[in-house]
N, C-alpha and C positions, 0 to 999 in steps of 0.2 A: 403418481409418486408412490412409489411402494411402502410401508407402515416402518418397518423395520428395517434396518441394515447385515445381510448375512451374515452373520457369527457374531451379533452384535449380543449383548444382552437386553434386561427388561428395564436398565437404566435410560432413564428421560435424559440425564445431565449428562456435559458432553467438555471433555479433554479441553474440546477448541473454546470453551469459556475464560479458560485461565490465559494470561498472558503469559510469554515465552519464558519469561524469567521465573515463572512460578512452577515450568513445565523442567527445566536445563536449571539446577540450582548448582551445579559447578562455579564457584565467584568467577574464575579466570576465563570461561568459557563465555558468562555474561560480560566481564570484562572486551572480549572479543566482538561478542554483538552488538555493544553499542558503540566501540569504533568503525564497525560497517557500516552502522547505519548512519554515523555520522560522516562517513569518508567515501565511501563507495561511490565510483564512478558511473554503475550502470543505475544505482538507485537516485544520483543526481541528474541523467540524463530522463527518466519517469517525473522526478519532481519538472522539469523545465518543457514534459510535454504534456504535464496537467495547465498549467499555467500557456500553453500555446495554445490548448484548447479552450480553456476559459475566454480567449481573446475572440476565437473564431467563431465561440458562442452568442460570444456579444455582442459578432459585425453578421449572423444569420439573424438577430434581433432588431438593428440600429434600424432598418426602414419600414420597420410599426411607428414611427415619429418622424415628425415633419424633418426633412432636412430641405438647410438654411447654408445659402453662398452669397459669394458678393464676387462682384467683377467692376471694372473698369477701364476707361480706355480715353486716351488723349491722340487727336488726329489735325491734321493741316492741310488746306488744299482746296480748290477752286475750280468752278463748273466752267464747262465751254463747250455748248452745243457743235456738235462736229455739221460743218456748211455753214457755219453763219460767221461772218467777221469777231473778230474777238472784241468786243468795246470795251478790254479792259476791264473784264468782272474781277471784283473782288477776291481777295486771298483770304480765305478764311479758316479760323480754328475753332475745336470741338471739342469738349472734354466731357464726360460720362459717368457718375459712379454710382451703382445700384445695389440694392438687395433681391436675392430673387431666391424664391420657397417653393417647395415641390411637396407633397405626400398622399401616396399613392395607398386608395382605400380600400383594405384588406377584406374584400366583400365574399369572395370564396374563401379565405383561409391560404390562400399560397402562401404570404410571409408565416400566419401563424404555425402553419406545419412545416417550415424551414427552420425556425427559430427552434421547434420542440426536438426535430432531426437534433440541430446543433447542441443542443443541450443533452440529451442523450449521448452525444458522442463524448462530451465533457464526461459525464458519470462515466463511461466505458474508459476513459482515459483514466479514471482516477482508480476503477476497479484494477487498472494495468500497474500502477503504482503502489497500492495494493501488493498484490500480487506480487510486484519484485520485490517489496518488502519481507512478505512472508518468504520467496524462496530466498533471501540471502540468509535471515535467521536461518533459515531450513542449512542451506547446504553451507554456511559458518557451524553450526552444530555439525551438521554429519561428519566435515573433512576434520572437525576435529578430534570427535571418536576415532574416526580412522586412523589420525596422527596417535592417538591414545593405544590403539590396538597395534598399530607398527613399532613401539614403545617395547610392548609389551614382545611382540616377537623379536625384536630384537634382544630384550635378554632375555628369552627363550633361545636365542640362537647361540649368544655367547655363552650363557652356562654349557647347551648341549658341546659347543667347541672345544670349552677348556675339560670337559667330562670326557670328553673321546680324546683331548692331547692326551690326559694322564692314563687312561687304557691303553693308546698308542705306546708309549712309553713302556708301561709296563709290560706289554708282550712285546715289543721289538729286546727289551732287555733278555728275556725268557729264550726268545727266538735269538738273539746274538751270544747265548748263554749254552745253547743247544735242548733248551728246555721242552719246547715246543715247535711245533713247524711252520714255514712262512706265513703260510693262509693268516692264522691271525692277527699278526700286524697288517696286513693287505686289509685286511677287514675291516681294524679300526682305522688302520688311515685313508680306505676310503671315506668312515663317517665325518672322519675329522675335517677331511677335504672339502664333503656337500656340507655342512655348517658351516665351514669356516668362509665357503662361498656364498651362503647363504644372510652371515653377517654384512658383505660387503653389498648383498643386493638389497637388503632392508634396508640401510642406512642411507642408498641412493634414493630408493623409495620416500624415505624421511625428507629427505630436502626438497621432493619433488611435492610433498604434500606442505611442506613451511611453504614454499613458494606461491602453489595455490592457493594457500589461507593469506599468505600475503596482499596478492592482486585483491581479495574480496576483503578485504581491511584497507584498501585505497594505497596500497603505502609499498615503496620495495620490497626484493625478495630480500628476505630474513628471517632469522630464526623465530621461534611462536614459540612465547611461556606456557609452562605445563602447570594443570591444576589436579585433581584425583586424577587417581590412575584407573585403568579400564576397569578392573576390577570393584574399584570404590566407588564408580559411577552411581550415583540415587535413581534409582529407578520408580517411576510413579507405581506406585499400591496396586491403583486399579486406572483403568484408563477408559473408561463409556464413552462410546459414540455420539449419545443423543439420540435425535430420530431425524430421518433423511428431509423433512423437510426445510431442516434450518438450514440445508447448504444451500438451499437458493440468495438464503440473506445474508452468509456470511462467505463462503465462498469465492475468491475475488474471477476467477475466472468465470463462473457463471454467471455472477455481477457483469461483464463484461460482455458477454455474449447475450445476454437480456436484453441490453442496454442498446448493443447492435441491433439488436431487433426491435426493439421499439424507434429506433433511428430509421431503419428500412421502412416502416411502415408507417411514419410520415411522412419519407419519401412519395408515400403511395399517393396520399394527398395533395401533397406540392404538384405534383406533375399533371395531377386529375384538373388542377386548377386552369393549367396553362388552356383545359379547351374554352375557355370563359374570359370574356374581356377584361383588360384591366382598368381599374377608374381611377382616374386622381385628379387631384387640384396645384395651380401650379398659379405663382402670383409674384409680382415684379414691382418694385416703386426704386425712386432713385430722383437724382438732378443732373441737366442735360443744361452745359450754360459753353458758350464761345469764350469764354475768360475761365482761367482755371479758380481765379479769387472772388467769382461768383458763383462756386459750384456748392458753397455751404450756407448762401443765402437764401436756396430755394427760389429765384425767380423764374425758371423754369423746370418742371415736374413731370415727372414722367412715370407714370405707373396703370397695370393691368392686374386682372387675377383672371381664373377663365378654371372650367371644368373639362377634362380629355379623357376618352376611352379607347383603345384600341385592343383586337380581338384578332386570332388568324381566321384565312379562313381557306387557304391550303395551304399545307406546307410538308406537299409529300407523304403522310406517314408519319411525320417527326413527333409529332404532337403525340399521336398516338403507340408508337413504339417507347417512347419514354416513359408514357402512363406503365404500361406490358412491364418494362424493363425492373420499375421500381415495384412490381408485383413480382417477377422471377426471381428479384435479389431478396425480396422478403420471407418468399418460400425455402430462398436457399438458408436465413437466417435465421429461420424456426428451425430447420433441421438441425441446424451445426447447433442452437442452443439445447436441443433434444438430445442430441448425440455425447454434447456434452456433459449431461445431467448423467447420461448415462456411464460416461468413463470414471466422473465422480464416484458414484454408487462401488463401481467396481474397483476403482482407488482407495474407499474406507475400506472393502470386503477386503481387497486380499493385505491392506497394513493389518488391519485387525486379527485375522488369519496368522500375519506373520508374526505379529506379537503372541500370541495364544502358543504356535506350533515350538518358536525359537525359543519358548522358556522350556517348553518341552524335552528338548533337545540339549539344551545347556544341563538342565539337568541330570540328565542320561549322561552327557559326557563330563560330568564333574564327579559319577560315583567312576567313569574309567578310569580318568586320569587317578582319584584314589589309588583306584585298585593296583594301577600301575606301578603309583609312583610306592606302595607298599610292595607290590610285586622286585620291585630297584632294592627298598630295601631290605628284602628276606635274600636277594641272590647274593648281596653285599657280605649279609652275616653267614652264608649257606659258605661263600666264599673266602670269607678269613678264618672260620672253623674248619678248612678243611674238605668240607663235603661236596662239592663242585667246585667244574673249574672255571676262569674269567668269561665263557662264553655266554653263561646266562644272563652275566650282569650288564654284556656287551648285547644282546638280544634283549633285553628287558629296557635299556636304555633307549636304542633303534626303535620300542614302540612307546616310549612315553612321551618324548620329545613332539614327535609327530602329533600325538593328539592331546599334548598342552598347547600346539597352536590350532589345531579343532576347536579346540575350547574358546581360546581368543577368538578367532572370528564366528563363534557364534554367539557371545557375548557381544561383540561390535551390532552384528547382524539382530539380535534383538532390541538395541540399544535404537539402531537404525529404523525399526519397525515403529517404534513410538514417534521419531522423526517423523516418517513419513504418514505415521496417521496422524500428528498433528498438521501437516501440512496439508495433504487430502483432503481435512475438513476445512480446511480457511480459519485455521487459528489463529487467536487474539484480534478479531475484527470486531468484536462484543464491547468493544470501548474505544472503537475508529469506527463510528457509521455515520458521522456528517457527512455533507455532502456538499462539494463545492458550491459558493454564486455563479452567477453569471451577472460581469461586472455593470453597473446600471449606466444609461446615456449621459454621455459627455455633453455640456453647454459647447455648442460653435460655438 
């Protein structure tokens, strides 16, 4: 495991200690998160296969202890040697009711390396749940920065429309006046046109994202309350990594892929076992009477206990490809959790990157838009004093527009970068690290 994380600093503390709400302090945004997590469909389908694996946990366990049955049976009916005259034997009944025990002595370890598979898989279930948890936070936050930033370009979009109606206007007047020639009304009514199309593409865009946050809120599509606006968004101060070995423990998908592998490789166990006999004890008592209202006075008794081993001793290959089999799945489970450590690594590097570069960047484009939107208005004053004429104001327009939405989406896009590096690291697990039971044996 590498010491540091690229572009990370010499900060030990790490983002993914806080919980989400301490990370997204928008009220309506938390508002948001915790009707997902109380509603969400794909987060209640993780809850109900943590709780399926706990079960399955605890029937790999159930035959480390004695199991206990009972049987009975009632019968009628009478013997007659076949070649001999019948002398009229008797008709008789038989009634039966036993307890009979079995438990088979874990002398190699088969059941106990079954039972530790099964439980592994239980933690690997619960790291999955986990895991939906953090990405619904996750992608409830993003879609609604996104909603925040389509917002925003949307009136970006209508100011630029009604700013190019009123230039339209005033040179078609000019051009219907003989003042000037067609070109520039062409010109502004082209701009007027792509904005004015441009509002009716955002605002499809808008419902297509209420709709999405809808389904992830459990609940119809409908519209989603707005809290700050993009710009107003709180942005964390500073945001530290930590150091790369905490993502093994917090992490839900390396949780997960650990947990695989520690599951694989009791598999390896369990199967080594089968080439070894099995031992058990197995034991029977009960009352065996011809009257069924003598079956609870015990006048006849019947019971056994006895010790049994059995062992293969060919059986093709089978034995032994199974051992092989749960050795190649193991190998394949160390990789995938190696490979996965390593997408990690490279999930904090490039969020942290993108938070670093996109503040960069936002900055840059916030002294343009300045400059622009001063550039708008010197052509404005250049223009009602006379000294130019409406084409600069219509060309100084044409470039501010455009990159007051640069600016939104890199405002989104760095917003997003915090998203995803608290995601990355398996935030807010620092206060979810229990770890399920495994339910204990039921009394027959």
């Amino acid at each position: 495991m590498t010491p540091a994380f690229r572009g990370a600093g010499a900060d030990t503390s790490s983002i993914a200690d806080s919980a989400w709400f301490d990370v997204f302090s928008d009220p309506v945004l938390r508002q948001l998160v915790d009707e997902a997590l109380a509603n969400n469909r794909d987060l209640q389908v993780a809850v109900a296969r943590v709780e399926q694996a706990r079960y399955s946990a605890a029937i790999a366990r159930s035959p480390l202890f004695p199991q206990i049955g009972y049987g009975g049976g009632a019968g009628r009916g009478k013997q007659v040697t076949v070649g001999v005259e019948d002398q009229g034997s008797p008709v008789t009944n038989s009634f039966l009711l036993a307890l009979a025990g079995s438990w088979e002595l874990d002398v190699w370890g088969r059941i106990r390396r079954n039972a530790e598979s099964g439980r592994a898989d239980l933690f690997a279930q619960e790291a999955i749940r986990r895991g939906v948890v953090l990405s619904l936070v996750s992608q409830v936050a993003q879609s609604y920065f996104e909603l925040r930033e389509l917002d925003l370009e949307l009136e970006i979009a209508k100011n630029a429309a009604a700013s190019f109606q009123q230039t339209y206007d005033l040179f078609n007047r000019r051009y219907t006046g003989g003042v000037t020639s067609k070109l520039d009304p062409l010109r502004a009514q082209a701009s007027l046109a792509q904005y004015t199309g441009r509002v009716s593409q955002v605002e499809q865009d808008i419902v297509f994202k209420e709709n999405e946050i809808s389904v992830l809120l459990g609940r119809p599509a409908q519209s989603v309350p707005r809290g700050a606006t993009l710009e107003a968004q709180a942005m964390p101060p500073q945001v530290p990594a930590g150091v790369p070995s905490q993502l093994l423990e917090r992490r839900p998908d390396l949780i997960e892929s650990e947990q695989q592998l520690v599951s694989a490789n009791a598999q390896i166990g369990a199967t080594f076992a089968n080439y070894f006999p099995r031992i058990g004890l197995t034991a029977i008592g009960g009352s065996l009477s011809a009257d069924a209202s003598d079956l609870m006075e015990g006048k006849a008794s019947l019971w056994s206990y006895a010790a049994q081993g059995a062992g293969p001793l060919f059986t093709a290959g089978q034995t032994t490809y199974l051992w092989k089999g749960a050795k190649a799945n193991t190998d394949a489970a160390r990789a995938s959790y190696e490979g996965a450590v390593l997408n990690a690594l490279r999930d904090v590097s490039n969020s942290l990157t993108a938070r670093k570069q996109q503040a960069l960047v936002r900055q840059q484009q916030e002294k343009a838009v300045a400059a622009l939107e001063e550039s708008l208005a010197t052509a404005l004053k250049r223009y009602n004093g006379g000294l130019a004429n409406y084409l600069e104001v219509l060309n100084a327009q044409q470039q501010l527009y455009p990159a007051q939405s640069d600016l939104a989406v890199t405002r989104l896009r760095e917003l997003l970068a915090v998203v995803s590096l608290y995601r990355a690291l398996g935030g807010g697990w620092s206060q979810d690290l229990t770890e399920p039971e495994v339910p204990t044996p039921l009394m027959p």
